[in-house]
C-alpha positions as CSV (number, residue, x, y, z in Angstrom):
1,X,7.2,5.7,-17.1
2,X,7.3,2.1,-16.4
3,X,8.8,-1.1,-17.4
4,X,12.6,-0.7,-19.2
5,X,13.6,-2.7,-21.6
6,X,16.2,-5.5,-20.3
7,X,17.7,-5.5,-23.4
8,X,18.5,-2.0,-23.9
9,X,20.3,-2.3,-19.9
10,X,22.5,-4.8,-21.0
11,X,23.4,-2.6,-24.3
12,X,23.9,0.3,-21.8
13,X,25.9,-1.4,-19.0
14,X,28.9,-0.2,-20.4
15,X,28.2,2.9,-20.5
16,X,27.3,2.7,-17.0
17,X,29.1,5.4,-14.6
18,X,30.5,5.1,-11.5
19,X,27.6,6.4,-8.3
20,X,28.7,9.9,-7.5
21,X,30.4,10.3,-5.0
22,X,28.6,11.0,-1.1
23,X,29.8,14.3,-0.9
24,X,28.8,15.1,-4.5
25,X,25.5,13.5,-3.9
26,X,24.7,15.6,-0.3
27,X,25.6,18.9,-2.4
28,X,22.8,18.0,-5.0
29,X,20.7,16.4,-2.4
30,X,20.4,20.1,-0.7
31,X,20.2,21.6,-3.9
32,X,16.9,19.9,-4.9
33,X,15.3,20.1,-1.1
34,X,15.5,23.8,-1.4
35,X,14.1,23.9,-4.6
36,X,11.4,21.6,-3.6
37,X,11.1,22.5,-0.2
38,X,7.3,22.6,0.1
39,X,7.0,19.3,-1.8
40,X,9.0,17.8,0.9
41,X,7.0,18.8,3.9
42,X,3.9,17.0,2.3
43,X,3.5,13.4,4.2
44,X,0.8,11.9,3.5
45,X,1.4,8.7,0.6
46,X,-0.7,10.3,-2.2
47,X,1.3,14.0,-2.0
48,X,4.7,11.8,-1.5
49,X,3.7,9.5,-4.4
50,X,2.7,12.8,-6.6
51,X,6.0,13.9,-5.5
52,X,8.0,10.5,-6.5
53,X,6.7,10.6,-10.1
54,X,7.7,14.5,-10.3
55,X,11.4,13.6,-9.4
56,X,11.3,10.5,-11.4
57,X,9.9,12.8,-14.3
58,X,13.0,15.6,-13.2
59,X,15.6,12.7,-12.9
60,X,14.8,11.4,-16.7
61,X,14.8,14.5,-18.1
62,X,18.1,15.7,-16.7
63,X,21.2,14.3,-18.9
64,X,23.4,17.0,-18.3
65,X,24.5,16.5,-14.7
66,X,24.5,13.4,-14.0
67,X,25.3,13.9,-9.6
68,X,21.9,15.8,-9.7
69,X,19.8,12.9,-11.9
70,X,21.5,10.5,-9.5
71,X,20.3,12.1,-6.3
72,X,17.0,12.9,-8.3
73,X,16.4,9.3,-9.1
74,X,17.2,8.1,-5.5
75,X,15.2,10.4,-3.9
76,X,12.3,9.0,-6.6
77,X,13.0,5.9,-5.3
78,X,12.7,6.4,-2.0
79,X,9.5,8.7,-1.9
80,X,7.8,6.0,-3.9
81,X,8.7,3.4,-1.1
82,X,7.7,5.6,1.6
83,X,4.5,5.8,-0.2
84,X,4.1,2.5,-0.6
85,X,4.4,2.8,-4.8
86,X,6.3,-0.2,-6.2
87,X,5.9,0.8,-9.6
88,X,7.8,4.1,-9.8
89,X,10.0,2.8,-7.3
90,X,11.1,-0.1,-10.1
91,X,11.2,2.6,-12.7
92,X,13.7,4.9,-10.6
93,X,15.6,2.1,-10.4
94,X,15.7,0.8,-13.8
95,X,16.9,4.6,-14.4
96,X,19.1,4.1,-12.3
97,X,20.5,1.4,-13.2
98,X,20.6,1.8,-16.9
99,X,23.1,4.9,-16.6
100,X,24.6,4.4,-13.2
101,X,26.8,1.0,-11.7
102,X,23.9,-0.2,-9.2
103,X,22.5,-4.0,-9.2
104,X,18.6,-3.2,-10.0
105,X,17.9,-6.6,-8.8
106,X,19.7,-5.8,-5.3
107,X,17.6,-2.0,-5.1
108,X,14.1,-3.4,-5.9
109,X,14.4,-6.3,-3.8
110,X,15.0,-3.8,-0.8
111,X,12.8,-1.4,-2.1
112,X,10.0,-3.8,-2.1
113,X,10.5,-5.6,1.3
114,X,10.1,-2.1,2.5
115,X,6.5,-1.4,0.5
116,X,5.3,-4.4,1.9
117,X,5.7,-3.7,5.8
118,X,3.2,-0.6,4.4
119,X,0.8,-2.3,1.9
120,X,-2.7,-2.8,3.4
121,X,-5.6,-2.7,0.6
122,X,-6.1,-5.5,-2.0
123,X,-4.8,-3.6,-4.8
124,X,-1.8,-2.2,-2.9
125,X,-0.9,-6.2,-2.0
126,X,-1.8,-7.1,-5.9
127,X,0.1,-4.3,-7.2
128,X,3.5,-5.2,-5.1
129,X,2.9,-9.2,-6.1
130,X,3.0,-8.2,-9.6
131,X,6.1,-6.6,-9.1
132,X,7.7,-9.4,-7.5
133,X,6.6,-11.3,-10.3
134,X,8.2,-9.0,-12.8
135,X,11.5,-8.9,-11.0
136,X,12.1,-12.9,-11.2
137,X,12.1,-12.4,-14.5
138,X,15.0,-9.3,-14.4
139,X,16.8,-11.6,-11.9
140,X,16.7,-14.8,-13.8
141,X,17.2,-13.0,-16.8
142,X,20.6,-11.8,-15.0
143,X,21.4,-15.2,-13.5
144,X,20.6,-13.9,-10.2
145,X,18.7,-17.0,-9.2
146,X,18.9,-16.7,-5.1
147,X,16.9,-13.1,-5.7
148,X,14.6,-14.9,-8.5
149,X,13.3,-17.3,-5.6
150,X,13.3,-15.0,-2.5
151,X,11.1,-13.2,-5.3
152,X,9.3,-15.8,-5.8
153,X,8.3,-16.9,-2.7
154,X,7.3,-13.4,-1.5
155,X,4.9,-13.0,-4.4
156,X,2.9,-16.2,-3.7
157,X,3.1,-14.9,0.0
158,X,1.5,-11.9,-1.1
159,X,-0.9,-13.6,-3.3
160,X,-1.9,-16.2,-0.2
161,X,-2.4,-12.9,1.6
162,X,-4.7,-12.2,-1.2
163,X,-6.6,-15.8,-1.6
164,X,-5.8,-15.3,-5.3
165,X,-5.7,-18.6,-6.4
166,X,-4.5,-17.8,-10.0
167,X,-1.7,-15.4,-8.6
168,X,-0.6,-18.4,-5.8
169,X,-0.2,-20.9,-9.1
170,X,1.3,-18.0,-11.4
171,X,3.8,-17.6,-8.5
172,X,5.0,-21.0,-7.8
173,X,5.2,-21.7,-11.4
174,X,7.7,-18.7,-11.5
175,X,9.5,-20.3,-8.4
176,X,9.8,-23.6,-10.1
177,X,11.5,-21.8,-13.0
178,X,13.7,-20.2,-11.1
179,X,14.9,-22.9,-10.0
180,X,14.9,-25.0,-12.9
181,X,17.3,-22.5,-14.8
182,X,19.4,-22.3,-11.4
183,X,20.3,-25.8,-11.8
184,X,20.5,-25.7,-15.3
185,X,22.9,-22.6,-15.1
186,X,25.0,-24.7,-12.1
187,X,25.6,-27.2,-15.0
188,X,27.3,-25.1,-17.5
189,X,29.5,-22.8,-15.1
190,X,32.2,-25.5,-15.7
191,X,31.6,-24.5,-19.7
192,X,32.0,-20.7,-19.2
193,X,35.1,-21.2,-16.9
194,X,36.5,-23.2,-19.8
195,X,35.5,-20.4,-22.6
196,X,37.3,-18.0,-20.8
197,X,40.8,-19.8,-21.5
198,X,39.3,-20.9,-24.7
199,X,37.0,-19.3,-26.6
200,X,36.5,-21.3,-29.9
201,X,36.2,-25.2,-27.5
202,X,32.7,-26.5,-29.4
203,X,31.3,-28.3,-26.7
204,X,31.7,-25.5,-24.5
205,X,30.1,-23.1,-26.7
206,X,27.1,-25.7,-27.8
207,X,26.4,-25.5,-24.1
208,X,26.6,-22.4,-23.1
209,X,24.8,-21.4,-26.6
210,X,21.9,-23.9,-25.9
211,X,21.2,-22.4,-22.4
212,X,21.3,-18.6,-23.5
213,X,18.8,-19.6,-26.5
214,X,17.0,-22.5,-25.5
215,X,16.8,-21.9,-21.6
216,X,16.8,-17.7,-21.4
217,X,15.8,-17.1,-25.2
218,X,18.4,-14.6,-25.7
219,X,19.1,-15.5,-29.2
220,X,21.3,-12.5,-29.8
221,X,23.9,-13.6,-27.5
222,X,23.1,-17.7,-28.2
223,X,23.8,-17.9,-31.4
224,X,26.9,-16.5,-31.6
225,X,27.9,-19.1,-29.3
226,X,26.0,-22.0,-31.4
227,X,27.7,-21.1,-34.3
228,X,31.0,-22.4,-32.9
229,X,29.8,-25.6,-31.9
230,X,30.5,-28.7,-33.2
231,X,28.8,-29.8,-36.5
232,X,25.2,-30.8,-36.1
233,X,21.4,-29.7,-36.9
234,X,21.2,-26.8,-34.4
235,X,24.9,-25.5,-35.4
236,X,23.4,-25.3,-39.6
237,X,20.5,-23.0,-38.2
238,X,22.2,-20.9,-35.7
239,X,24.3,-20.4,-39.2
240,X,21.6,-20.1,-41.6
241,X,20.2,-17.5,-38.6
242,X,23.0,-15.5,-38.0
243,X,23.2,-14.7,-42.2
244,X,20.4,-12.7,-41.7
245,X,18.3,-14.7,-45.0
246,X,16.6,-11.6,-47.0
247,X,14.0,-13.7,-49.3
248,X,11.2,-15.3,-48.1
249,X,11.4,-18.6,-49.6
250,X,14.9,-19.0,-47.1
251,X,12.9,-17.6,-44.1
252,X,10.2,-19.9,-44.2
253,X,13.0,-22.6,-44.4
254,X,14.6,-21.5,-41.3
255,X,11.6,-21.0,-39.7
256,X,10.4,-24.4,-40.2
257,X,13.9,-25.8,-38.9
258,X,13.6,-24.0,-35.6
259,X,9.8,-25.3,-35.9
260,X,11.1,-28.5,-36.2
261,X,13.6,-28.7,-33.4
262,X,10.8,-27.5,-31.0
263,X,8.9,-30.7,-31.5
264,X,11.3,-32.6,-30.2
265,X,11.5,-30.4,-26.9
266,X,9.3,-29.6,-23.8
267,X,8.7,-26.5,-21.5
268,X,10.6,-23.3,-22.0
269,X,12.9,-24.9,-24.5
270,X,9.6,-25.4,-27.0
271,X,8.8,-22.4,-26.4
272,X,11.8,-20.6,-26.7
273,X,12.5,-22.5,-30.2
274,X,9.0,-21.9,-31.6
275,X,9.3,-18.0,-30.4
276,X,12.1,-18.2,-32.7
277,X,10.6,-19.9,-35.8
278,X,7.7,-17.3,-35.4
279,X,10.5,-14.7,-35.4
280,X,11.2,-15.6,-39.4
281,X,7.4,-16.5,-40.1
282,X,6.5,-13.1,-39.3
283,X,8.9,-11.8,-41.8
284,X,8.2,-14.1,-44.2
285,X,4.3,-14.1,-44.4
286,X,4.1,-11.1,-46.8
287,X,5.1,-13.4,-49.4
288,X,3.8,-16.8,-48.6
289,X,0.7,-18.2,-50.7
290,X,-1.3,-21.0,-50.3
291,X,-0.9,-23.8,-48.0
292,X,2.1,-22.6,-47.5
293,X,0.7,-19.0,-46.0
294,X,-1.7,-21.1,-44.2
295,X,0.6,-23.7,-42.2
296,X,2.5,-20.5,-40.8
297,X,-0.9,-18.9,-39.9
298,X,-1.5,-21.3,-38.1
299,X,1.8,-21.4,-36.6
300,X,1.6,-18.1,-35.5
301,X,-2.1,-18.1,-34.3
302,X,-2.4,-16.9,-30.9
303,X,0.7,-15.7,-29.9
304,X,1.4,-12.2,-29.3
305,X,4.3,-11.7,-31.5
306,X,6.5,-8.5,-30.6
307,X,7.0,-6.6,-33.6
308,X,9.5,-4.0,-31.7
309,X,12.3,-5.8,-30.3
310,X,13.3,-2.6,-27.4
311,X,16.8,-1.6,-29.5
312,X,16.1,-1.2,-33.3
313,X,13.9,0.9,-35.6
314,X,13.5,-2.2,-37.8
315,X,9.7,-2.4,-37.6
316,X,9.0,0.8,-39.1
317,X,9.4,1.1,-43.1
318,X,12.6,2.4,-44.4
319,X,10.9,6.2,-45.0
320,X,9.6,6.6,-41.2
321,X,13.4,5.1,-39.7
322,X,15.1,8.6,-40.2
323,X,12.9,10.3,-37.7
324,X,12.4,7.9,-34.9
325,X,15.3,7.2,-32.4
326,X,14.9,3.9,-29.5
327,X,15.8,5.4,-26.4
328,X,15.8,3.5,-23.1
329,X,13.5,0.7,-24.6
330,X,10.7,2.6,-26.4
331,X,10.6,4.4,-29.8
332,X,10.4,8.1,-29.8
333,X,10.3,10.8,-32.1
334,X,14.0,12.6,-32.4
335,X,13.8,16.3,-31.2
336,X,11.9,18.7,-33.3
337,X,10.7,15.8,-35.7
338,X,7.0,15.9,-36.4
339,X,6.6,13.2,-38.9
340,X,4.8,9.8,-37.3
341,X,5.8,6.4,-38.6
342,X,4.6,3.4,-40.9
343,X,4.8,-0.3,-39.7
344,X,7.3,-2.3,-42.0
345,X,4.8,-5.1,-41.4
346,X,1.0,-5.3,-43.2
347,X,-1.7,-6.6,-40.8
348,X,-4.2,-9.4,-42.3
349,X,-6.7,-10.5,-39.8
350,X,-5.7,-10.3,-36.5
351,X,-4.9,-8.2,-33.2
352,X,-2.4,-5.5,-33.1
353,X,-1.4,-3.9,-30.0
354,X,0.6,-1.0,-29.0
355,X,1.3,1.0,-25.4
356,X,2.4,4.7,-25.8
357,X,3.0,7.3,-23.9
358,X,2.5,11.0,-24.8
359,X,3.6,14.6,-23.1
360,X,2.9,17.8,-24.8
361,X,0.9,16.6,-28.1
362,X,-1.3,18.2,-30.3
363,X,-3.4,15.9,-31.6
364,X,-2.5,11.7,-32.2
365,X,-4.0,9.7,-34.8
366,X,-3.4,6.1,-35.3
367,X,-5.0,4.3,-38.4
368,X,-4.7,0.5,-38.9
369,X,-4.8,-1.3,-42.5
370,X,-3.3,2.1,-43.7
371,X,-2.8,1.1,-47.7
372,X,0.3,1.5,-49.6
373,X,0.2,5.3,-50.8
374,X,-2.5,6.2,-47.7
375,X,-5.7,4.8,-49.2
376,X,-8.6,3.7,-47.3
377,X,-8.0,3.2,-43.7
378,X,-9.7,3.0,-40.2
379,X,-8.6,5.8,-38.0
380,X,-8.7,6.3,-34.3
381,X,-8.2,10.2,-33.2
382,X,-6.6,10.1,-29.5
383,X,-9.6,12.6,-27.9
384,X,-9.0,15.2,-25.4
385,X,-5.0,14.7,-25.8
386,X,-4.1,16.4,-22.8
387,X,-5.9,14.2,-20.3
388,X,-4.0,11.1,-21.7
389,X,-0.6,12.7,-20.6
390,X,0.9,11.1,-17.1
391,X,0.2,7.8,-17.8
392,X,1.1,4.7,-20.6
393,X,-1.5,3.8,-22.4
394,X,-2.5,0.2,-24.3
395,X,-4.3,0.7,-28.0
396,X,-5.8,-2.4,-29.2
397,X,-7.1,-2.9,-33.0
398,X,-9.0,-6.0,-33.7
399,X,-9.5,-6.9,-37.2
400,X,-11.4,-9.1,-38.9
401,X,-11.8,-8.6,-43.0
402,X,-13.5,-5.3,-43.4
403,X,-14.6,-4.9,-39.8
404,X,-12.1,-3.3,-37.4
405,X,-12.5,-2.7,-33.9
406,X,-10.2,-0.4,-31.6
407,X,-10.2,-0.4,-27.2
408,X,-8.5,2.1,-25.4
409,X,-7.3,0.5,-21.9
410,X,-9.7,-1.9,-22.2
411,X,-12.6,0.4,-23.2
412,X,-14.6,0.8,-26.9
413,X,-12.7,3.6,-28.7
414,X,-14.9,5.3,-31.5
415,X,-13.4,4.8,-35.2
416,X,-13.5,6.6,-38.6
417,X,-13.6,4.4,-41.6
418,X,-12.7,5.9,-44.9
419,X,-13.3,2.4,-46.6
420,X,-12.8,-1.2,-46.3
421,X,-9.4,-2.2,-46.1
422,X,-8.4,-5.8,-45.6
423,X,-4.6,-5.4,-45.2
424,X,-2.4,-2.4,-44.4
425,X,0.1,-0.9,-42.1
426,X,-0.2,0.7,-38.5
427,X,0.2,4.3,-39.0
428,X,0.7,6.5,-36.2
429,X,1.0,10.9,-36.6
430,X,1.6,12.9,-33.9
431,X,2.1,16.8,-33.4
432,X,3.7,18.5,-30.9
433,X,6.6,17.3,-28.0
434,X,6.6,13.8,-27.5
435,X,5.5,10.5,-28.1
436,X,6.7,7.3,-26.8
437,X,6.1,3.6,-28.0
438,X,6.8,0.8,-25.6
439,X,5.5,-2.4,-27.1
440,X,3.9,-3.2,-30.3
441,X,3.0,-6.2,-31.3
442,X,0.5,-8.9,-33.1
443,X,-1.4,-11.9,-33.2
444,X,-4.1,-13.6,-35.6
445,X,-7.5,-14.6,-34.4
446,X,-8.2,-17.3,-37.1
């Protein structure tokens, strides 16, 4: 397992429980090195990383007793450093710290100052720069801007190390960021100070709404905020939004106000507002004609546009939603369910692009422009199942009119047409234990 949603931590945090206590933790601690006392004499960095993703593997899977997934997770963690493995490190920690009080930010930091007094090989420097990278974002995300730039700064070192060019520039832009929202968030402290004595003050709200939207693109939490602002253009949409609009006429309408309000801005705040107006574009294509259909095409040309948001079943059609369950930011089957799922959303021309994860399947078939009723479709059949277990995968269908193409991690995957199809749904089926979805998404190629 990798990457965990951010947005499913923060809907977990209070469910958080307190870290076991030490002499909890020592009992479980011996527990687990008897049981896996051979595994624990092995020192070499492959058998210890082996070993890290096995207790990372033991420590999700245990929800019972939460002293033993504890120690199971740290231990994880600190194999994988040990073995120079910033990857499962990060995702023992983002276990960790999605059902346990920990600061993530705080573990992975340490954790990957300790990989890199190890790393030696190109890809072993690449890999740990990439998950500096990745942790700025969690860190700025949590307005832990200090971390974001000691983050930062140790990526581009990495990538220096490297002569990466492309990774030196992709690092400093994230350090100029960081540091951007830092002084941005310095200015409307004063604001959250006051909306703690007063909830309902509008300018307070306006601000802090505009820099949770506009700045961090966390709409969910903004807009409540906006709402309460004082009257004005962005107040009326963070209204309009908030209502939820149903018909497509009213989300093209809303979509072409946050449209609108991104012309007027620059840098993230552009981008943050048109993410939004792609947000109801998406929704309302289905039903758009004309010039109409094609201004919002355009609009949303070339922007991978997440179709699962990490917390809700709402891109699969109202049949498939009983039998699929988000758990720690991916979609999964609910025990003992063998039905698949239907995208809400029909695909015109276009990419569409999924990672999944699967353990214990029987077969997996995913089929894209699946018509309404299961007419003519292009299939791809997941071969040899078992040797895809172990690791998340990234299925890419490209589609243009009749002619679809699908790539496996980057490699020509052979496909099955029953018939031209130039719209449909993704369809995945699955048999057997489980099957995980971690990001699906689109974009058109026009």
């Amino acid at each position: 397992m990798t990457a965990i949603s951010l947005a499913i931590l923060s809907l977990l945090l209070a469910q958080q429980a307190p870290v076991p206590d030490p002499e909890k933790q020592a009992e479980a601690e011996k527990v687990i090195r008897d049981v896996f006392k051979a595994e624990y004499a092995k020192k070499t960095a492959p058998e210890r990383a082996a070993f890290a993703r096995k207790l990372l593997s033991q420590g999700q899977e245990t929800s019972d007793d939460p002293v033993t997934r504890y120690v199971l997770l740290r231990e994880a963690r600190e194999l994988a450093v040990q073995a120079g493995d910033p990857e499962v490190s990060a995702a023992a920690i983002e276990l960790l710290g999605a059902a346990f009080a920990v600061d993530p930010v705080a573990l992975k930091s340490a954790a990957f100052l300790a990989v890199g007094k190890t790393v030696r090989t190109p890809e072993e420097i690449g890999a740990l720069a990439m998950a500096y990278l990745k942790l700025v974002d969690e860190a700025t995300d949590r307005d832990q801007y200090e971390p974001a730039r000691q983050a930062a700064e140790a990526a581009s070192a990495l990538a220096r190390r490297l002569k990466d060019l492309a990774l030196v520039s992709k690092a400093d832009a994230k350090a100029k960021e960081a540091a951007d929202r830092r002084d941005k968030y310095a200015k409307i402290k004063k604001a959250q100070e006051t909306l703690a004595g007063s909830p309902d003050d509008p300018e307070a709200n306006l601000l802090v709404g505009q820099f949770e939207c506009l700045v961090k693109g966390d709409w969910d939490r903004g807009l409540a905020r906006l709402i309460k602002g004082p009257e004005g253009a962005l107040t009326a949409l963070a209204k309009e939004d908030l209502a939820a609009p149903g018909d497509s006429a009213s989300q093209l309408k809303l979509g072409d106000g946050w449209w609108e309000l991104s012309e007027k801005a620059d840098g993230s705040q552009k981008a943050n507002l048109q993410a939004r107006a792609r947000h109801w574009y998406r929704q309302a294509i289905a039903e758009a004609q004309g010039l109409t259909r094609a201004r919002v095409e355009g609009r949303l040309k070339g922007a991978w546009i997440p179709l699962f948001d990490g917390r809700t079943v709402g891109c699969l059609k109202e049949s498939s939603r009983p039998f699929w369950q988000v758990a720690e930011g991916a979609l999964c089957k609910r025990p003992g369910v063998e039905e698949g799922f239907q995208t809400r959303q029909l695909f015109l021309d276009g990419e569409v692009r999924l990672r999944f994860e699967i353990k214990g399947l029987k077969y997996a078939t995913f089929s894209i422009r699946q018509g309404e009723g299961g007419k003519d479709c292009v299939l791809f059949q997941a071969p040899q199942i078992t040797e895809l277990e172990g690791k998340i995968h990234e299925l890419l269908f490209q589609c243009r009119g009749a002619d679809v193409k699908a790539f496996l991690d980057g490699q020509p995957a052979a496909l099955h047409s029953r018939g031209p199809v130039v719209e449909g749904h993704l369809q995945v089926s699955s048999a057997g234990a489980t099957m995980k979805v971690y990001t699906l998404e689109y974009r058109s190629i026009n």
